[in-house]
N, CA, C and O atoms as a Maestro MAE file, in Angstrom:
{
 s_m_m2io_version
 :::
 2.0.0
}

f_m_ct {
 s_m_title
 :::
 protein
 m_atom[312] {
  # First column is atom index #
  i_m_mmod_type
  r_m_x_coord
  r_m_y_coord
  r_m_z_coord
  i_m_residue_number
  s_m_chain_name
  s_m_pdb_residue_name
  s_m_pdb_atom_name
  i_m_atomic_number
  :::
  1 25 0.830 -1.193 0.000 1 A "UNK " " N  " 7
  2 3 0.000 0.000 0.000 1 A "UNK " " CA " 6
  3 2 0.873 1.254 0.000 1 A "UNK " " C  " 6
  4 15 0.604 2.144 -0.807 1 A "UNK " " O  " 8
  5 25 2.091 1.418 1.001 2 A "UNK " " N  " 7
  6 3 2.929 2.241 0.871 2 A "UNK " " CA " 6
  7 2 3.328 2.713 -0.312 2 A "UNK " " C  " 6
  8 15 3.241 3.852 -0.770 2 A "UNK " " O  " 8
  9 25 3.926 1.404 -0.918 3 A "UNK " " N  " 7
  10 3 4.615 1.539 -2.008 3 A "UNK " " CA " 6
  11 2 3.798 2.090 -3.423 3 A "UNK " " C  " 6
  12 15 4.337 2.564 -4.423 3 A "UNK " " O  " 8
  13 25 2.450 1.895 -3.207 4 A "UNK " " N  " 7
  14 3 1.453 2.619 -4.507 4 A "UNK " " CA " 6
  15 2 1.641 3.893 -4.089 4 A "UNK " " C  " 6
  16 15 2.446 4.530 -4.769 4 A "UNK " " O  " 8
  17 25 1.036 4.579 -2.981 5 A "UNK " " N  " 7
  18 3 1.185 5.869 -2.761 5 A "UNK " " CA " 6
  19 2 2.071 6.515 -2.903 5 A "UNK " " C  " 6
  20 15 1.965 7.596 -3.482 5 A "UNK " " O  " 8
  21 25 3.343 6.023 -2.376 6 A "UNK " " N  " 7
  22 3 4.964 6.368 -2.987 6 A "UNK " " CA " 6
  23 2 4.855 6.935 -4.698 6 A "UNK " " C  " 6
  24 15 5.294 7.932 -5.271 6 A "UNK " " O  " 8
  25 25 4.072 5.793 -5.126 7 A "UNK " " N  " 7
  26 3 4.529 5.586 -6.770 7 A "UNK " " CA " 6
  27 2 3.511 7.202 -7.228 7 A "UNK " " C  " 6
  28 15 3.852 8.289 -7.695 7 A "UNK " " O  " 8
  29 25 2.332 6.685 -6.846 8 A "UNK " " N  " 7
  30 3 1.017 8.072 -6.921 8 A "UNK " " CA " 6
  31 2 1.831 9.311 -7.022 8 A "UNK " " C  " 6
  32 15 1.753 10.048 -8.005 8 A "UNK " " O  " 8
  33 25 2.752 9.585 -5.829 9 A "UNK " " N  " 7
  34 3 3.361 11.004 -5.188 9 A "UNK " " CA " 6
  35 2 4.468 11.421 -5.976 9 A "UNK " " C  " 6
  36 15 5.121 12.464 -5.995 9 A "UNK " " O  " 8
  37 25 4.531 10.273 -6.676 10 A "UNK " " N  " 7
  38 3 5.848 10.546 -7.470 10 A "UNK " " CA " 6
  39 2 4.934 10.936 -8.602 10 A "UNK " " C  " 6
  40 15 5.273 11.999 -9.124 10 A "UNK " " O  " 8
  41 25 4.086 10.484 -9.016 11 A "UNK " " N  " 7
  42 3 3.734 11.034 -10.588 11 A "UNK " " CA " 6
  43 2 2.981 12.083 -10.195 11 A "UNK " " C  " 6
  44 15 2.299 12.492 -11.134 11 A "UNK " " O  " 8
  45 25 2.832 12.651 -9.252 12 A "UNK " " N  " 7
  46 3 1.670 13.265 -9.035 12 A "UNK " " CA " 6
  47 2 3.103 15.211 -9.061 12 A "UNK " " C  " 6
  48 15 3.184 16.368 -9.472 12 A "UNK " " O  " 8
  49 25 3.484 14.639 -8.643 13 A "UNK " " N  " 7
  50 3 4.940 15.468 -8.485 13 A "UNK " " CA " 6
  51 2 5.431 16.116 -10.001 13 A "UNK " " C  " 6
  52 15 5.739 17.231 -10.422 13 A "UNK " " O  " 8
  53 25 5.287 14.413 -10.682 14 A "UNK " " N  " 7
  54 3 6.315 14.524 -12.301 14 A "UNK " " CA " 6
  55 2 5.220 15.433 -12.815 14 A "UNK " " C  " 6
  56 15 5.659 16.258 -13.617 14 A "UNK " " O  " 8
  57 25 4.328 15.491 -12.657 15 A "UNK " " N  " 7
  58 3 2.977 16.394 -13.761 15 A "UNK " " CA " 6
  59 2 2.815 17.841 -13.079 15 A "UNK " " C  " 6
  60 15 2.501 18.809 -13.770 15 A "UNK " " O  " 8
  61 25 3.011 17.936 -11.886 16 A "UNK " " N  " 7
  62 3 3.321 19.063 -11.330 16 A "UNK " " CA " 6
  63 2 3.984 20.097 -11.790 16 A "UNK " " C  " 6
  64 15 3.586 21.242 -12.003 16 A "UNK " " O  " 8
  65 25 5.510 19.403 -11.997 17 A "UNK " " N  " 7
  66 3 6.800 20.086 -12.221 17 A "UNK " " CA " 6
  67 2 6.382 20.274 -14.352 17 A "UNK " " C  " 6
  68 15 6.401 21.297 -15.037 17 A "UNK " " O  " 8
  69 25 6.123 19.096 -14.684 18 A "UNK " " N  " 7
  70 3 5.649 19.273 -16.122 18 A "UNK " " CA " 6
  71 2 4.538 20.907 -16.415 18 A "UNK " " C  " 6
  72 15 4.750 21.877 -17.141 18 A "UNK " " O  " 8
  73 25 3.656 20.664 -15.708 19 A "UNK " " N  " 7
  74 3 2.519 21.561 -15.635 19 A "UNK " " CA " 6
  75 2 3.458 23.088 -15.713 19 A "UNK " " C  " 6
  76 15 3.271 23.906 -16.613 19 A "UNK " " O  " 8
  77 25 4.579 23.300 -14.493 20 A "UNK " " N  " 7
  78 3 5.001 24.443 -14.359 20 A "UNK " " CA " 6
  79 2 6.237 24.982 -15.393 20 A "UNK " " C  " 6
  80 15 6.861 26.038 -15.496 20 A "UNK " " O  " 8
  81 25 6.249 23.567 -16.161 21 A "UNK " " N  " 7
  82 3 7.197 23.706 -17.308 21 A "UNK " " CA " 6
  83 2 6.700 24.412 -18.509 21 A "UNK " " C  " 6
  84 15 7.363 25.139 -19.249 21 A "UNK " " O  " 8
  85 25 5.178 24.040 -18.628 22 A "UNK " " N  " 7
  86 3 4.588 23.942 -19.392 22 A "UNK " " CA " 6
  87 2 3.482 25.798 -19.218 22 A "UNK " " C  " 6
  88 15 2.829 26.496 -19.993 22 A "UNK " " O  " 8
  89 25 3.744 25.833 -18.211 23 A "UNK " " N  " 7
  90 3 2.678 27.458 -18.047 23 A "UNK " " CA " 6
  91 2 4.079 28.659 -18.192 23 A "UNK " " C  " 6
  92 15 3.849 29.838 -18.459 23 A "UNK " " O  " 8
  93 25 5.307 28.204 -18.001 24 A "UNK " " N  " 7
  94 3 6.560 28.827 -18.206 24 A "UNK " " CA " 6
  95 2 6.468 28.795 -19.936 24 A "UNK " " C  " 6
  96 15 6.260 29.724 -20.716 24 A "UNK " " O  " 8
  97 25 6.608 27.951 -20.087 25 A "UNK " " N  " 7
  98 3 6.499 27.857 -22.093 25 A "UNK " " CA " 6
  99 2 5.311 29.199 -22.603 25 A "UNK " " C  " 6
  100 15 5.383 30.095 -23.444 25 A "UNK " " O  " 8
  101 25 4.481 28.868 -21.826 26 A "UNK " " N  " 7
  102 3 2.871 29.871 -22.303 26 A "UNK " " CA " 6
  103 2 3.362 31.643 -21.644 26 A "UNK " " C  " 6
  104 15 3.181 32.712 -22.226 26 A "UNK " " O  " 8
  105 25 3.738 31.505 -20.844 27 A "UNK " " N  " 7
  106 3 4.472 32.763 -20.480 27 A "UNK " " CA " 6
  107 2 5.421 33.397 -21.225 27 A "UNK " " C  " 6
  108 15 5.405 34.621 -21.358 27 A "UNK " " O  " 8
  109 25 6.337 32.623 -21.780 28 A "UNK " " N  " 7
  110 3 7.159 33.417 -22.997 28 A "UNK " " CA " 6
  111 2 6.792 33.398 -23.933 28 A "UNK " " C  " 6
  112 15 7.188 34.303 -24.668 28 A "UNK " " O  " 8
  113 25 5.721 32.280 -24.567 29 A "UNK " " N  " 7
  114 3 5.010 32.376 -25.641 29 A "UNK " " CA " 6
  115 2 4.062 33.982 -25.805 29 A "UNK " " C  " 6
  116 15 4.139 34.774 -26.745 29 A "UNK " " O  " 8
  117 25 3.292 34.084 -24.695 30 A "UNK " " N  " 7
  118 3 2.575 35.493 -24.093 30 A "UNK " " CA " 6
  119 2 3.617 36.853 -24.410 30 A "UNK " " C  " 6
  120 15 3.286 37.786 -25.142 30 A "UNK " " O  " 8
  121 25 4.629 36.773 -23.863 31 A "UNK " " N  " 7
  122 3 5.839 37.495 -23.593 31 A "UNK " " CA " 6
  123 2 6.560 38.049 -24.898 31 A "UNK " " C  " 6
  124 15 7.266 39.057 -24.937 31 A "UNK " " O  " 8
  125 25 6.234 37.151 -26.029 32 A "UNK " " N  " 7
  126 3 7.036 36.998 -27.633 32 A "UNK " " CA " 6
  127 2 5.644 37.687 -28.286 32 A "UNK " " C  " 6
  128 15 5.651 38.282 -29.364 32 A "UNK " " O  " 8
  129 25 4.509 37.511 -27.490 33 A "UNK " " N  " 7
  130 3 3.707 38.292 -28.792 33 A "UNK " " CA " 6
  131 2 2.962 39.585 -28.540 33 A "UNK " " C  " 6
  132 15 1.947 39.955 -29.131 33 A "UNK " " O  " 8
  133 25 3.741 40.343 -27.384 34 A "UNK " " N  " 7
  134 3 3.540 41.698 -26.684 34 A "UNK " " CA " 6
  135 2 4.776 42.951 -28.349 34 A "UNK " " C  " 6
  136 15 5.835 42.779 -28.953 34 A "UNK " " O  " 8
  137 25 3.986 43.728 -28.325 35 A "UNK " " N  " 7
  138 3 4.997 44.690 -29.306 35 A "UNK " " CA " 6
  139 2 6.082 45.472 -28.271 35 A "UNK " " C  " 6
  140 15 6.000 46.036 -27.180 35 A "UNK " " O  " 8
  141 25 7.252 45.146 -29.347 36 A "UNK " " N  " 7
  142 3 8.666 45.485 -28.956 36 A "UNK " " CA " 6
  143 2 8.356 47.385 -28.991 36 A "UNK " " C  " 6
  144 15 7.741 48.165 -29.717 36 A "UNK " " O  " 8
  145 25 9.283 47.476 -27.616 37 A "UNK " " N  " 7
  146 3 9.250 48.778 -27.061 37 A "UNK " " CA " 6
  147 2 10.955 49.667 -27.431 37 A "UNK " " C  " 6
  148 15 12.063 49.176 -27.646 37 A "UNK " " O  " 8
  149 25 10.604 50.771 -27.384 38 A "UNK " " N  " 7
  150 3 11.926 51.126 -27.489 38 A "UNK " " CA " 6
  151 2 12.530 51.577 -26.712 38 A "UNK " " C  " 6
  152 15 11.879 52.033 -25.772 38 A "UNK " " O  " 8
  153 25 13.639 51.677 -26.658 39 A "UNK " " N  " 7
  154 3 14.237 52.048 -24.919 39 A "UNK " " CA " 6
  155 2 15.100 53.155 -24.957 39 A "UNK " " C  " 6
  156 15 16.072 53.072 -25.709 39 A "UNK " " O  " 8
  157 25 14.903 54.393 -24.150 40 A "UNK " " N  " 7
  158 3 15.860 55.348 -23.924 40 A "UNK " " CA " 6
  159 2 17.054 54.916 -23.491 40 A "UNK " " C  " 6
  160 15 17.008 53.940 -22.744 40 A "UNK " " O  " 8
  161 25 18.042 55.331 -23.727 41 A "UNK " " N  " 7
  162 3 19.953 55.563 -23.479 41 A "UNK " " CA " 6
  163 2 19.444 55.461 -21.815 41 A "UNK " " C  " 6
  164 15 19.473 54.332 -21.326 41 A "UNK " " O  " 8
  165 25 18.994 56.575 -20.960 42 A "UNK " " N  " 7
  166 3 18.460 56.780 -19.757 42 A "UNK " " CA " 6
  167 2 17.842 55.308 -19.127 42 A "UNK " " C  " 6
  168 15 17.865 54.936 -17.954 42 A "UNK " " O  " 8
  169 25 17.651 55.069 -19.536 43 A "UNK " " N  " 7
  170 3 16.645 53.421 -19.279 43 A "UNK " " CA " 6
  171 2 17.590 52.366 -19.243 43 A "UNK " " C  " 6
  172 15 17.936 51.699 -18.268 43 A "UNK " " O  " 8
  173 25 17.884 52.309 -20.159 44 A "UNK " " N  " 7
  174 3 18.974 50.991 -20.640 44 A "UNK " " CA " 6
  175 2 20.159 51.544 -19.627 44 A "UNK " " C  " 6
  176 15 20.715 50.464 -19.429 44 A "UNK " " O  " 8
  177 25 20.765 52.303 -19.009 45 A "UNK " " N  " 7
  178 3 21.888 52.693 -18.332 45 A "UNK " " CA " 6
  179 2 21.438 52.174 -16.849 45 A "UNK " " C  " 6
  180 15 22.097 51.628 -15.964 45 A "UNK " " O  " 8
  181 25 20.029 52.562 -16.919 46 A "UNK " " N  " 7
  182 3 19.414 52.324 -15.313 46 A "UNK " " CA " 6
  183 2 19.295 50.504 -15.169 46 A "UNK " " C  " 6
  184 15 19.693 49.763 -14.269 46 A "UNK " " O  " 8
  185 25 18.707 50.256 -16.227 47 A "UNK " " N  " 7
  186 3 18.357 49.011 -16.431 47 A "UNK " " CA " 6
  187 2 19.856 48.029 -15.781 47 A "UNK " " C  " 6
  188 15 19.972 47.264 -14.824 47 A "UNK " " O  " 8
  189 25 20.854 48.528 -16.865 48 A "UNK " " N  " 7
  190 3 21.869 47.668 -16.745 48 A "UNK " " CA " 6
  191 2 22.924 48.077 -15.051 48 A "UNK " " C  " 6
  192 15 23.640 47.217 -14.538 48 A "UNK " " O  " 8
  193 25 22.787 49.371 -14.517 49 A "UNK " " N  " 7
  194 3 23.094 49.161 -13.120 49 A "UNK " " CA " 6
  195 2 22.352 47.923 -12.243 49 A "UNK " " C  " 6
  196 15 22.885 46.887 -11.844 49 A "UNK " " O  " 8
  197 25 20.720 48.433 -12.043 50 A "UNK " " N  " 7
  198 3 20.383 47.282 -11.328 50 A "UNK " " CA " 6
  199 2 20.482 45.916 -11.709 50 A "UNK " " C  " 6
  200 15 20.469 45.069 -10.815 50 A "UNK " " O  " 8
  201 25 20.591 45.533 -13.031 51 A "UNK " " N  " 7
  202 3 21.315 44.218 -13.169 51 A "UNK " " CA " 6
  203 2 22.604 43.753 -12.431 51 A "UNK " " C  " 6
  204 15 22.820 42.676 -11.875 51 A "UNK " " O  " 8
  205 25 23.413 44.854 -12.572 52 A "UNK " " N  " 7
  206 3 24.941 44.737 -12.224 52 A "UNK " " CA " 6
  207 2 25.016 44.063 -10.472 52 A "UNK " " C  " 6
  208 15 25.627 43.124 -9.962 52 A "UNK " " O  " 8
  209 25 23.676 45.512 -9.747 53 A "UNK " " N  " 7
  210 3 23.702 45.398 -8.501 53 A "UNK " " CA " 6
  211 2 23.261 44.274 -7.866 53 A "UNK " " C  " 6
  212 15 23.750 44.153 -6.743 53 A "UNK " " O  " 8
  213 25 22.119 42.964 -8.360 54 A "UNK " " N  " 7
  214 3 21.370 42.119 -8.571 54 A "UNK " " CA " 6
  215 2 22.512 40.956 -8.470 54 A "UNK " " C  " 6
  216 15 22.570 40.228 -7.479 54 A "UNK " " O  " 8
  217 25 23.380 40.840 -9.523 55 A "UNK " " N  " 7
  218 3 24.422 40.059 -9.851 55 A "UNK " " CA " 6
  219 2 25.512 40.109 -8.325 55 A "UNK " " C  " 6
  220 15 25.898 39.169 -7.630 55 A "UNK " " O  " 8
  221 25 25.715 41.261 -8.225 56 A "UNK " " N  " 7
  222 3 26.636 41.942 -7.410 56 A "UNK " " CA " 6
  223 2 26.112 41.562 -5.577 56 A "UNK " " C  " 6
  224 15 26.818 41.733 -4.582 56 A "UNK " " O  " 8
  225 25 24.919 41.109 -5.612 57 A "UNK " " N  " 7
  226 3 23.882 40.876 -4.402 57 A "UNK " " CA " 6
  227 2 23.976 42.278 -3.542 57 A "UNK " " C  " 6
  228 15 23.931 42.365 -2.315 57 A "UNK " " O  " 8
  229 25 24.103 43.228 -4.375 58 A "UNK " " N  " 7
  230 3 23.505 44.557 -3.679 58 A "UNK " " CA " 6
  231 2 22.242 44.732 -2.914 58 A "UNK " " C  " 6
  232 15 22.101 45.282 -1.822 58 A "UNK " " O  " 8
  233 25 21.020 43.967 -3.948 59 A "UNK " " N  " 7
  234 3 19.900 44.093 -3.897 59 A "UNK " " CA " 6
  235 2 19.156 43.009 -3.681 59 A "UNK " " C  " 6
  236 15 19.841 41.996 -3.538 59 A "UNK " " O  " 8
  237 25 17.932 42.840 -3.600 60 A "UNK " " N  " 7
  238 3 17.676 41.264 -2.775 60 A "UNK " " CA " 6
  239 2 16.563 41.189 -4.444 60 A "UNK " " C  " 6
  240 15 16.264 42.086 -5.232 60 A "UNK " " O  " 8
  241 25 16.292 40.028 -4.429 61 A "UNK " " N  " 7
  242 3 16.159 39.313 -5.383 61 A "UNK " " CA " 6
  243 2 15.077 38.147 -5.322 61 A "UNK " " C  " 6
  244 15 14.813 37.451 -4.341 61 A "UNK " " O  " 8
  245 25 14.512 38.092 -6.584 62 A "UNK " " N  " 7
  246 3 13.327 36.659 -6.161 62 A "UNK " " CA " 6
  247 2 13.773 35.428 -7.241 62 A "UNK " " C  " 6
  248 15 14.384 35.351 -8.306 62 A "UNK " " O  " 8
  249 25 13.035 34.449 -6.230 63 A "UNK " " N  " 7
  250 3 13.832 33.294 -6.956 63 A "UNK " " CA " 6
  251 2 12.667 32.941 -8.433 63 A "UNK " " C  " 6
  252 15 11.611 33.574 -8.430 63 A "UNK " " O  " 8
  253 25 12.890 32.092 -9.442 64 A "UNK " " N  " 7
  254 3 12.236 32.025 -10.470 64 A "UNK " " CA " 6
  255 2 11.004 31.635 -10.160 64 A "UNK " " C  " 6
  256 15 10.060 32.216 -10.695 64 A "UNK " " O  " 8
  257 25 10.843 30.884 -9.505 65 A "UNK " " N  " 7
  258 3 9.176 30.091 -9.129 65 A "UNK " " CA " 6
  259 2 8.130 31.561 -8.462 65 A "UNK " " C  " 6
  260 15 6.936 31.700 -8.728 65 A "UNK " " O  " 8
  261 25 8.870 32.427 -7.662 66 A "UNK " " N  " 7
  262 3 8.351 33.461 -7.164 66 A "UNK " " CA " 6
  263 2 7.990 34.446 -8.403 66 A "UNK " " C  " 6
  264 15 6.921 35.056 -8.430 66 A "UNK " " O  " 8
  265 25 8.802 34.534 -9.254 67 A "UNK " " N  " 7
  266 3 8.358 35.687 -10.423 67 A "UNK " " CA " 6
  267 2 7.684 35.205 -11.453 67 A "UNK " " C  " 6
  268 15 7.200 35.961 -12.296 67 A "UNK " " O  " 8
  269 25 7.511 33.250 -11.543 68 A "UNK " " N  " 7
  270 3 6.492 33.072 -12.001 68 A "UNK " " CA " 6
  271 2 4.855 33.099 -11.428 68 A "UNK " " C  " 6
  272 15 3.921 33.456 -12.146 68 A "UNK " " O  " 8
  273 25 4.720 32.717 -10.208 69 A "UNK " " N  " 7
  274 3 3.671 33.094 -9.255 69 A "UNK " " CA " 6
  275 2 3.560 35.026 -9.558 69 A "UNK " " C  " 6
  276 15 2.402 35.381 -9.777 69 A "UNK " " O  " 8
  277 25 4.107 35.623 -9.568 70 A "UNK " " N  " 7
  278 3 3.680 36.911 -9.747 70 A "UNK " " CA " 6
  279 2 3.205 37.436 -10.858 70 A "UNK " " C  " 6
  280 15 2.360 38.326 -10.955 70 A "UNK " " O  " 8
  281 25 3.935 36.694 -11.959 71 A "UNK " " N  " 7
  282 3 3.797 37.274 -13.383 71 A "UNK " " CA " 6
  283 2 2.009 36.330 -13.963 71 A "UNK " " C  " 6
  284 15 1.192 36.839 -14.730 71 A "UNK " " O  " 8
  285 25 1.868 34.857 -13.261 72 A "UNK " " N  " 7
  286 3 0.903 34.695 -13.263 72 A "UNK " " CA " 6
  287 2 -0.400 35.257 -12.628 72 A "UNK " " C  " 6
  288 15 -1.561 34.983 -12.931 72 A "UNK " " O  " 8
  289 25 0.009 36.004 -11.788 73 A "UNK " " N  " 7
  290 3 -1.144 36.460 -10.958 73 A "UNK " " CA " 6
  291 2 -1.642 37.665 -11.535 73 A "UNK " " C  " 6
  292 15 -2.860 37.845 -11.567 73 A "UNK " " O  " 8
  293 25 -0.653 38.727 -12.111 74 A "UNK " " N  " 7
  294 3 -0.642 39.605 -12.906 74 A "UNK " " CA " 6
  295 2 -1.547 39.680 -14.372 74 A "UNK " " C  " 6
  296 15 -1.992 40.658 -14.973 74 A "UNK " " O  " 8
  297 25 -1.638 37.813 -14.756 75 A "UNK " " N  " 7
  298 3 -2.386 37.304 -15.939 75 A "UNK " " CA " 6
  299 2 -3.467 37.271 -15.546 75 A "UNK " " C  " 6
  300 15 -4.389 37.454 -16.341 75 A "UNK " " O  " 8
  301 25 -3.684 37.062 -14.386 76 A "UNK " " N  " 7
  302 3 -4.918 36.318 -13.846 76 A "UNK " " CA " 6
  303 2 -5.398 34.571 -14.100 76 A "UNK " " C  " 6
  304 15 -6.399 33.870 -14.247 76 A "UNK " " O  " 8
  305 25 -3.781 34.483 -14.021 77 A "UNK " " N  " 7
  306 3 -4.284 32.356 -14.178 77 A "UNK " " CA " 6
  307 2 -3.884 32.103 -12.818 77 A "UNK " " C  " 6
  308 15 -3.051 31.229 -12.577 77 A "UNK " " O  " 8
  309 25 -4.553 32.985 -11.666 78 A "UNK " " N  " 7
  310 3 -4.399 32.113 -10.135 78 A "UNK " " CA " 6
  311 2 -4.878 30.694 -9.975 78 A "UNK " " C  " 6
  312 15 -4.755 30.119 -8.894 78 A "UNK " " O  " 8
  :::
 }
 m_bond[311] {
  # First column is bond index #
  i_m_from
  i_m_to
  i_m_order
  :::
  1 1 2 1
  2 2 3 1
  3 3 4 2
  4 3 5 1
  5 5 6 1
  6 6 7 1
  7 7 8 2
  8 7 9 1
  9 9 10 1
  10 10 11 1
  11 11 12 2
  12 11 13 1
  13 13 14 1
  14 14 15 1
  15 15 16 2
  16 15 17 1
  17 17 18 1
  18 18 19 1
  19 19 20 2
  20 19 21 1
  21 21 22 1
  22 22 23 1
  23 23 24 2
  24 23 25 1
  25 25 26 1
  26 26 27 1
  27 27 28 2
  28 27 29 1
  29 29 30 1
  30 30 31 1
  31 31 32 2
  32 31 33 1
  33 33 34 1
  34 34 35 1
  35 35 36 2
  36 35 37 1
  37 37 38 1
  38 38 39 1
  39 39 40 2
  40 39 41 1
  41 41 42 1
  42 42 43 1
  43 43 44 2
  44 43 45 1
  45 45 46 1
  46 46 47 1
  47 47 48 2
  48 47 49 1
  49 49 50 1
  50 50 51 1
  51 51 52 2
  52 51 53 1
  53 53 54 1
  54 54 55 1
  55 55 56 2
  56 55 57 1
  57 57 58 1
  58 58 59 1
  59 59 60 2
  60 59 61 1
  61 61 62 1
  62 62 63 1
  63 63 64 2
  64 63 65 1
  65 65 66 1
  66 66 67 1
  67 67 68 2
  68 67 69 1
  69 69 70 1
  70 70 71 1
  71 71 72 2
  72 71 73 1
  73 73 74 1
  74 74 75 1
  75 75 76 2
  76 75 77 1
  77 77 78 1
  78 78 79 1
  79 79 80 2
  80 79 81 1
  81 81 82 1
  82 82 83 1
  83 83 84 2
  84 83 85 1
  85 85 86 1
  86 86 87 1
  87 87 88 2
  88 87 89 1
  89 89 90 1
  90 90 91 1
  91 91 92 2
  92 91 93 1
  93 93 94 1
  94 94 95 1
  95 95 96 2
  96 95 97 1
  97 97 98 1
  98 98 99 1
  99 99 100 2
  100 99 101 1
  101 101 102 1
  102 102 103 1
  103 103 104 2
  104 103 105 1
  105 105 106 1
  106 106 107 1
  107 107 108 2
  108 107 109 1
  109 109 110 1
  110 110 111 1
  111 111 112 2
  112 111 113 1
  113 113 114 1
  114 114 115 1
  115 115 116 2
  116 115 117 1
  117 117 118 1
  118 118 119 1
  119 119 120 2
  120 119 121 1
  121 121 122 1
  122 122 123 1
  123 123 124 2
  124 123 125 1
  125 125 126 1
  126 126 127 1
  127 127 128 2
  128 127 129 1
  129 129 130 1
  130 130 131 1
  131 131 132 2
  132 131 133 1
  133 133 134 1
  134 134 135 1
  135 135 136 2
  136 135 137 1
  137 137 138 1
  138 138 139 1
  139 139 140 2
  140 139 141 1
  141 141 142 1
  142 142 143 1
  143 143 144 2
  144 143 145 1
  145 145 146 1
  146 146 147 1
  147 147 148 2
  148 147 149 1
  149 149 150 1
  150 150 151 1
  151 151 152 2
  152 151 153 1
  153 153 154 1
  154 154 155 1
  155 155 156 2
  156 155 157 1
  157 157 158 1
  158 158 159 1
  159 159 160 2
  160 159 161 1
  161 161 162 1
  162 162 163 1
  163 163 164 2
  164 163 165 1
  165 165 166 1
  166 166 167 1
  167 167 168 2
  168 167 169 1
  169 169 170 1
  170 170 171 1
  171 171 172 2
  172 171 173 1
  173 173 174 1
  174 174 175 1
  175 175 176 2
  176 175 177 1
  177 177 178 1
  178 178 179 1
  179 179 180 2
  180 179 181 1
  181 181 182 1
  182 182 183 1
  183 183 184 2
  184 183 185 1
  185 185 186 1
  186 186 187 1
  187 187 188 2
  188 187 189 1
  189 189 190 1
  190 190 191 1
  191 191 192 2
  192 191 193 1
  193 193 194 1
  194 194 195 1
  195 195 196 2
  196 195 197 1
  197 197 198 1
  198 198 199 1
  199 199 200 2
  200 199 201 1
  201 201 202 1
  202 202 203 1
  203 203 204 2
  204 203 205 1
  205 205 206 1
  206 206 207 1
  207 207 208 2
  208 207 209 1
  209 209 210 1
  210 210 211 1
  211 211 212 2
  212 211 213 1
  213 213 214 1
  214 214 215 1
  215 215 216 2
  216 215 217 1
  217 217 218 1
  218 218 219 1
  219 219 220 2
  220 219 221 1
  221 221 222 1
  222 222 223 1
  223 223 224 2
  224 223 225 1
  225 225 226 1
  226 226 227 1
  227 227 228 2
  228 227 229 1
  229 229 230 1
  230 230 231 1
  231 231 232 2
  232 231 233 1
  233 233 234 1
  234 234 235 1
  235 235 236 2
  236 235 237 1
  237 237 238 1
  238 238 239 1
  239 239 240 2
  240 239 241 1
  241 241 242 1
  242 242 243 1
  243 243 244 2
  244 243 245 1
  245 245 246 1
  246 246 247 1
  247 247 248 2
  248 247 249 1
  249 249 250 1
  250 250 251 1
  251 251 252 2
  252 251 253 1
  253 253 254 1
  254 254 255 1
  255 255 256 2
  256 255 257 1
  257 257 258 1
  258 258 259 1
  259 259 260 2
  260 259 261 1
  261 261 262 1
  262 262 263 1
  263 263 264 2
  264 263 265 1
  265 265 266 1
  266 266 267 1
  267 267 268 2
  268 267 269 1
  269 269 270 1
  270 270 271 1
  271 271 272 2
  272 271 273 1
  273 273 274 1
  274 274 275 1
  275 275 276 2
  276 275 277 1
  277 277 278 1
  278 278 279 1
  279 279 280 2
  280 279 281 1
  281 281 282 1
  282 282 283 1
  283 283 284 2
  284 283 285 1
  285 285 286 1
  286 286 287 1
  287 287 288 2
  288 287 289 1
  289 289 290 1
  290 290 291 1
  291 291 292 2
  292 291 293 1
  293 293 294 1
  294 294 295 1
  295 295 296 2
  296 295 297 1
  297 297 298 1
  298 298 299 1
  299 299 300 2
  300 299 301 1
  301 301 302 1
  302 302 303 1
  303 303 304 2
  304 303 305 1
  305 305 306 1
  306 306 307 1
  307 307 308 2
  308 307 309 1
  309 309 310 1
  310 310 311 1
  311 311 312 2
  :::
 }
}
């Protein structure tokens, strides 16, 4: 009996992680068909500090699963 539930938790897991593979795919798919913006000198300078600082752990930071939970919520696929 253990050992089914074991097996259950495991697939139940593999479709999970698939699922979040799979709403990540639909997110850049979403992401690729928004119109390209143009960016001020001013922007792109700012842009690429807080990258630097990010990299640099100046600044605190979210992990990927967190900015997908946000960027979904933002869609409205809660």
């Amino acid at each position: 009996m253990e050992k089914t539930i074991n097996t259950i938790l495991e697939r139940v897991e593999r479709v999970e992680r698939e699922l979040e593979e799979l709403k990540i795919e639909l997110l850049k798919l979403q992401a690729e068909q928004l119109p390209a913006e143009e960016v001020d000198e001013e922007t792109l300078k700012a842009f690429e500090k807080d990258l630097n600082d990010m990299i640099e752990g100046r600044v605190e930071t979210i992990s990927g699963d967190e900015a997908v939970k946000m960027l979904s919520e933002l869609l409205g696929e809660d």
